[in-house]
C-alpha positions as CSV (number, residue, x, y, z in Angstrom):
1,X,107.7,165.2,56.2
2,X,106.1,162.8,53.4
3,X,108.9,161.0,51.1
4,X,108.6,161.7,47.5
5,X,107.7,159.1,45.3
6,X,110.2,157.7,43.1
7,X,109.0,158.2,38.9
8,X,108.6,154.9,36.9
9,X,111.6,156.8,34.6
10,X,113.7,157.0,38.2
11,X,112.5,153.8,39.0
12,X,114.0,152.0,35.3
13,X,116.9,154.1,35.9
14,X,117.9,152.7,39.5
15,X,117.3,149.0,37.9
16,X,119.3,149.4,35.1
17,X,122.3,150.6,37.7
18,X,121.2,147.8,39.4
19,X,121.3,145.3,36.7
20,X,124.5,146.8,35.7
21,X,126.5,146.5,38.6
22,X,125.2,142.7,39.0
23,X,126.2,142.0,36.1
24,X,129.9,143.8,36.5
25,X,129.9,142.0,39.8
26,X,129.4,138.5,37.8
27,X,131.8,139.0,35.3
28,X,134.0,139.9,37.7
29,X,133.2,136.7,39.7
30,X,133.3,134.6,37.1
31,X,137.1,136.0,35.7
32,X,138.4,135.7,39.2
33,X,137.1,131.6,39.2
34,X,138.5,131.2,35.3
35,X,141.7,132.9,36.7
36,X,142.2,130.3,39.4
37,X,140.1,127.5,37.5
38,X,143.1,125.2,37.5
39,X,143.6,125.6,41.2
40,X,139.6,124.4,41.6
41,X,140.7,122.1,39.3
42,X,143.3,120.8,41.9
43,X,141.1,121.1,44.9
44,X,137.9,119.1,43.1
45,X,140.5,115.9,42.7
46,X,141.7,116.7,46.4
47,X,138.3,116.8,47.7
48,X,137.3,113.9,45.8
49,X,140.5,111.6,47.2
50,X,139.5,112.8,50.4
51,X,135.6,111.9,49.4
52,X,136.6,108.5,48.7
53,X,138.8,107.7,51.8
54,X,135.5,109.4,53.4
55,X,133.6,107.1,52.2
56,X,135.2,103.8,52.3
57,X,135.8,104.9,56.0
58,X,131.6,105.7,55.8
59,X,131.3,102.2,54.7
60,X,133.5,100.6,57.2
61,X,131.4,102.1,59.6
62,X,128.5,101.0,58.2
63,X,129.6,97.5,57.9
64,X,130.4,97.9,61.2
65,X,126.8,99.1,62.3
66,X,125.0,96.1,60.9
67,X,127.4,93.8,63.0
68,X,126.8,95.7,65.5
69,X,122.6,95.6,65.0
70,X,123.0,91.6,64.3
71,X,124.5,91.3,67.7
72,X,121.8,93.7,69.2
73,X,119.2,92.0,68.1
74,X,120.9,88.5,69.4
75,X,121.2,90.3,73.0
76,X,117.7,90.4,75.3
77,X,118.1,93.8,76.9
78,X,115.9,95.6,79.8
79,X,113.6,97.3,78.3
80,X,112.3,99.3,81.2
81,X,115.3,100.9,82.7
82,X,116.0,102.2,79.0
83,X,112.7,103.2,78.8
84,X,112.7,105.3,81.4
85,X,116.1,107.0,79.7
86,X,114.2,107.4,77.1
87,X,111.3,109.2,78.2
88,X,113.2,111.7,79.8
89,X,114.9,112.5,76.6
90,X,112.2,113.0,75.1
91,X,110.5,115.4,77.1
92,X,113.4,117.4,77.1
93,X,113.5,117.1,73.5
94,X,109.9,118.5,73.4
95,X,110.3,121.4,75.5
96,X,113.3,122.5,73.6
97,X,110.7,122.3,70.7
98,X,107.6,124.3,72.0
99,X,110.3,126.9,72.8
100,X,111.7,126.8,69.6
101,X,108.6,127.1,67.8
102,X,107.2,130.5,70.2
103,X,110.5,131.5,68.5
104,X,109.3,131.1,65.3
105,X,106.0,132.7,66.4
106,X,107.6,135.9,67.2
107,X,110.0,136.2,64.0
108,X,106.3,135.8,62.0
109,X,104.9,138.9,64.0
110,X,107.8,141.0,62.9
111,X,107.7,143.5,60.1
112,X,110.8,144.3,58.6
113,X,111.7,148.2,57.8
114,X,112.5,147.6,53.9
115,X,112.2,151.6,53.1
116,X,114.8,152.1,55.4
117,X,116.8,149.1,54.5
118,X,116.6,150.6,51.1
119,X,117.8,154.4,52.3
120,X,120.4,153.3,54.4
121,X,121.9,150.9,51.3
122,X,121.6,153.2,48.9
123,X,124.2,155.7,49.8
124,X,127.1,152.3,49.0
125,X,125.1,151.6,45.9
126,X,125.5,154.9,44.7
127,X,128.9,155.2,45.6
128,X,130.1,151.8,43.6
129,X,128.2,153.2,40.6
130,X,130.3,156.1,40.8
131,X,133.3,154.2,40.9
132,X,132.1,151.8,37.9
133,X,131.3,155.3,36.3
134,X,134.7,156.9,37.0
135,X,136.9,153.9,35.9
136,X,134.6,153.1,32.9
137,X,135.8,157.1,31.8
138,X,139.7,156.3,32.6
139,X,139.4,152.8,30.6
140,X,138.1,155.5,27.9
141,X,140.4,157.5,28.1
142,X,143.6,155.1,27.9
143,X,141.9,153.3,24.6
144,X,142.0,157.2,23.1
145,X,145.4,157.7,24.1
146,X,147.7,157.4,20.7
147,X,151.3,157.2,21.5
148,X,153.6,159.6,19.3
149,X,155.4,157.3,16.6
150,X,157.0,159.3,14.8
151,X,158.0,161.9,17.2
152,X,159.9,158.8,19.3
153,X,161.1,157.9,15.9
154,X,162.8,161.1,15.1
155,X,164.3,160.8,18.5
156,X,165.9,158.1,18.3
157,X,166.8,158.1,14.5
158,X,170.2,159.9,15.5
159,X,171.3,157.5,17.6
160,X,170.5,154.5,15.2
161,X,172.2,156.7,12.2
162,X,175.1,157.0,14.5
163,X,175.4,153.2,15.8
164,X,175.1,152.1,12.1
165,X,177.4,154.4,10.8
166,X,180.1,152.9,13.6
167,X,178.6,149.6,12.3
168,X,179.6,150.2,8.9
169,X,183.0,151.4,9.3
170,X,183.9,148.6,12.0
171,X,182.7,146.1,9.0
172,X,185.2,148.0,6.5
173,X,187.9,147.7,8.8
174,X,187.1,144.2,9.2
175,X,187.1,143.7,5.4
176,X,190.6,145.5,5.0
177,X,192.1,143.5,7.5
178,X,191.3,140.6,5.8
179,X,192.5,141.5,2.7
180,X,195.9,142.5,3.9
181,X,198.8,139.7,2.6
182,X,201.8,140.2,4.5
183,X,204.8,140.7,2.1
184,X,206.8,137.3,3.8
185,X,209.4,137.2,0.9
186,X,210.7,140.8,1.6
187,X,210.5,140.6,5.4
188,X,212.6,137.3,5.1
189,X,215.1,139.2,2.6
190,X,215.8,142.4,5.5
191,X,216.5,139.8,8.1
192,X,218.3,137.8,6.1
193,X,221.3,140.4,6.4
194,X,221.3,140.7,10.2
195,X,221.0,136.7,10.6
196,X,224.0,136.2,8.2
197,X,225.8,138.7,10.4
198,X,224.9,137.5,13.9
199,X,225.5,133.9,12.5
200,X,229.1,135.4,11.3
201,X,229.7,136.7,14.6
202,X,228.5,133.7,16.2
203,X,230.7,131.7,14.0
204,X,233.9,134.1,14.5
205,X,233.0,133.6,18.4
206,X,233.6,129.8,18.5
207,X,236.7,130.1,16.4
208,X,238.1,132.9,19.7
209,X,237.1,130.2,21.8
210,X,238.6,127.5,20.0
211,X,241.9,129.5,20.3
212,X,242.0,130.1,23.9
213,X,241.3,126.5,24.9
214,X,244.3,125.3,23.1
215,X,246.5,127.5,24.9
216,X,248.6,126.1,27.3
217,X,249.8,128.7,30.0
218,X,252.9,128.2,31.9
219,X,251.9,127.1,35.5
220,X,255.4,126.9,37.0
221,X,256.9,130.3,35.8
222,X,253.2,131.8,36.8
223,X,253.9,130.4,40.3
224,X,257.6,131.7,40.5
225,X,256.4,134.8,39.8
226,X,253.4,134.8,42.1
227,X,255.6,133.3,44.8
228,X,258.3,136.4,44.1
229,X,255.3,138.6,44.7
230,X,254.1,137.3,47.8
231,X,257.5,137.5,49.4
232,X,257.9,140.9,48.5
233,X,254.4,141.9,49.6
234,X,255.5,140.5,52.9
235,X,258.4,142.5,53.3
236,X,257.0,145.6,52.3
237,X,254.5,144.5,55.4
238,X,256.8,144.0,58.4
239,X,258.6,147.1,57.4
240,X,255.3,148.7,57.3
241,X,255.1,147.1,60.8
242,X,258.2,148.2,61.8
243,X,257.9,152.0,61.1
244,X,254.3,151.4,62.9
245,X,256.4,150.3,66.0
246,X,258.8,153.6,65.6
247,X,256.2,155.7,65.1
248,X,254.0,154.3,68.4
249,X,257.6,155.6,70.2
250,X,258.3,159.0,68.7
251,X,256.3,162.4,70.4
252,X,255.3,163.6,67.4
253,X,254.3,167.7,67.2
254,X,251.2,167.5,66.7
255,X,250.6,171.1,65.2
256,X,253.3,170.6,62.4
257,X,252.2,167.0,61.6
258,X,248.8,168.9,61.6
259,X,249.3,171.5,58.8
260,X,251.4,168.9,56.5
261,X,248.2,167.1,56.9
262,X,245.9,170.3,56.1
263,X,248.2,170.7,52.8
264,X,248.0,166.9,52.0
265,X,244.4,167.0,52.3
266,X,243.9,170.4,49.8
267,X,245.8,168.6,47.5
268,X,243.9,165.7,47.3
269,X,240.9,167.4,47.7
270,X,242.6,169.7,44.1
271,X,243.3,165.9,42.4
272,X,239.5,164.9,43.0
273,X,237.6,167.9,41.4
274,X,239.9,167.4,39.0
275,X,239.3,163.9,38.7
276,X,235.7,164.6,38.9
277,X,235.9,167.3,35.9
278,X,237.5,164.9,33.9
279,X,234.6,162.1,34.3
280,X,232.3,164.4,33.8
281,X,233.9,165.5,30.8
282,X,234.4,161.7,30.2
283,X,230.4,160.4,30.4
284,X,229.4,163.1,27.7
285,X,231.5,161.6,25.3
286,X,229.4,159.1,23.1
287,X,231.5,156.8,21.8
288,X,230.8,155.1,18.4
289,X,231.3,151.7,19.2
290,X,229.5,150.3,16.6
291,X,232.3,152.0,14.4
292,X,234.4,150.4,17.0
293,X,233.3,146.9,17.1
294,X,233.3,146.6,13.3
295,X,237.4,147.8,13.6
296,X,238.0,145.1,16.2
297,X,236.2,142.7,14.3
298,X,238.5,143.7,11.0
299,X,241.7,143.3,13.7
300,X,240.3,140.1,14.3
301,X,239.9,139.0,11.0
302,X,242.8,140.0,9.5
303,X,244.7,138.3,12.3
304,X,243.1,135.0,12.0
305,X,244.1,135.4,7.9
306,X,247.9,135.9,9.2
307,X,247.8,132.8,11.4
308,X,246.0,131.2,9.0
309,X,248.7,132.0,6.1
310,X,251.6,130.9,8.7
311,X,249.6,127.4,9.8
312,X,249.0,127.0,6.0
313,X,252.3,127.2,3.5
314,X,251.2,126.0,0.6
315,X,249.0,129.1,0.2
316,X,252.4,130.8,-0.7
């Protein structure tokens, strides 16, 4: 089958996709190198650091060299044992060149396939312009896309009305509690009663204490008595002892002793539910003792007035 011919219109047209895809390949290029421009940058003063140690190392070697020629040429060598060195190399040398140009020879005869080069290429060409093609459409597309203002405005305008509204009334409270004067004077005047009474009481307090330390209890008659009552207690404790003793003898009848026990323990068992009744009765009674206190404190006072009127006669 003969190929078709390509028109001069198909022709322009595959140059132009040509010429544009170079050219989106070089603008590429050249935004990836001003991308990492200062890294080049970096690497050019490397490169020339390691230039120059390069070449001052080139130099050394250089100066070396000549020292080493000016000695050379002082030496005398052989010249025909190095001669024959030489002439080896160099037919080796020439060989490798009459090869190397029959090489050449050959690549000369060959003729290149450029029609198919071209076919089997232009499938990827094609392809990449479709790609530049497709993305050029979606680049397009987003610069047409137009976000939705005032729809996201409306959205969100509750919730700003709402935080601003809170904002506003915090700043109200704020203001009110700034403008509040505590009334000092008239809190100071309703606990000046109740600190005039608890610095009575206090007062009335050390004056009770005053009283007891200056009395004097009787030591000896409190002994007498205690000692009466110790001697007593004894007694009543070795006859407790002594009865024990009689009652460790005796046989007693155990039935007997059993139900005067059974009618002990009813009637104890009668006293304590009535005991308990009465304490129960007892702990829902509230008593008023502030009324109370204030009557013991008016006892008080009025006694301290008597002993005050008896320690004081010229009052009369």
């Amino acid at each position: 089958m003969e190929e078709k011919d390509l028109t001069p219109e198909e022709i322009e047209e595959q140059k132009k996709i040509v010429d544009t895809i170079y050219k989106k390949e070089k603008e590429e290029r050249e935004e990836y190198l001003k991308s990492f421009e200062e890294e080049r940058k970096k690497s050019i003063e490397e490169s020339k650091e390691i230039i120059a140690a390069s070449v001052s190392e080139k130099a050394f070697m250089i100066d070396k060299k000549k020292e080493q020629a000016t000695q050379i040429k002082e030496l005398h060598p052989d010249i025909l044992t190095p001669a024959k060195n030489i002439r080896e190399t160099v037919e080796e040398k020439a060989f490798r060149m009459d090869r190397m140009r029959e090489s050449d020879e050959k690549r000369m005869q060959l003729q290149p396939d450029i029609e198919g080069t071209a076919e089997a290429i232009s499938p990827s060409i094609s392809e990449k312009a479709f790609r530049r093609e497709k993305q050029r459409e979606m680049d397009e597309q987003r610069a047409q896309i137009h976000p939705d203002i005032e729809g996201t405005a409306e959205a969100i305008s509750p919730s700003v009305t709402e935080k601003a509204f809170r904002r506003e009334k915090q700043r109200e409270k704020d203001e009110q509690l700034l403008k509040l004067r505590p009334d000092i004077e008239g809190s100071a005047e309703k606990i000046k009663s109740t600190i005039s009474d608890k610095a009575f009481r206090r007062m009335k307090q050390r004056e009770l204490d005053e009283i007891r330390m200056e009395l004097h209890p009787d030591m000896d008659g409190s002994a007498e008595a205690i000692q009466s009552k110790i001697s007593e207690k004894a007694f009543h404790i070795e006859r407790q002892r002594e009865r024990d003793e009689q009652r460790t003898r005796l046989n007693p009848d155990i039935e007997k002793s059993a139900e005067a026990i059974q009618s002990t323990i009813s009637e104890k068992a009668f006293h304590m539910d009535r005991q308990k009744e009465r304490d129960e009765k007892r702990s829902q009674i509230h008593a008023d003792i502030a009324g109370i206190g204030e009557k013991i404190e008016e006892q008080v006072g009025s006694i301290e007035e008597s002993k005050k009127k008896k320690n004081d006669p010229s009052e009369d």
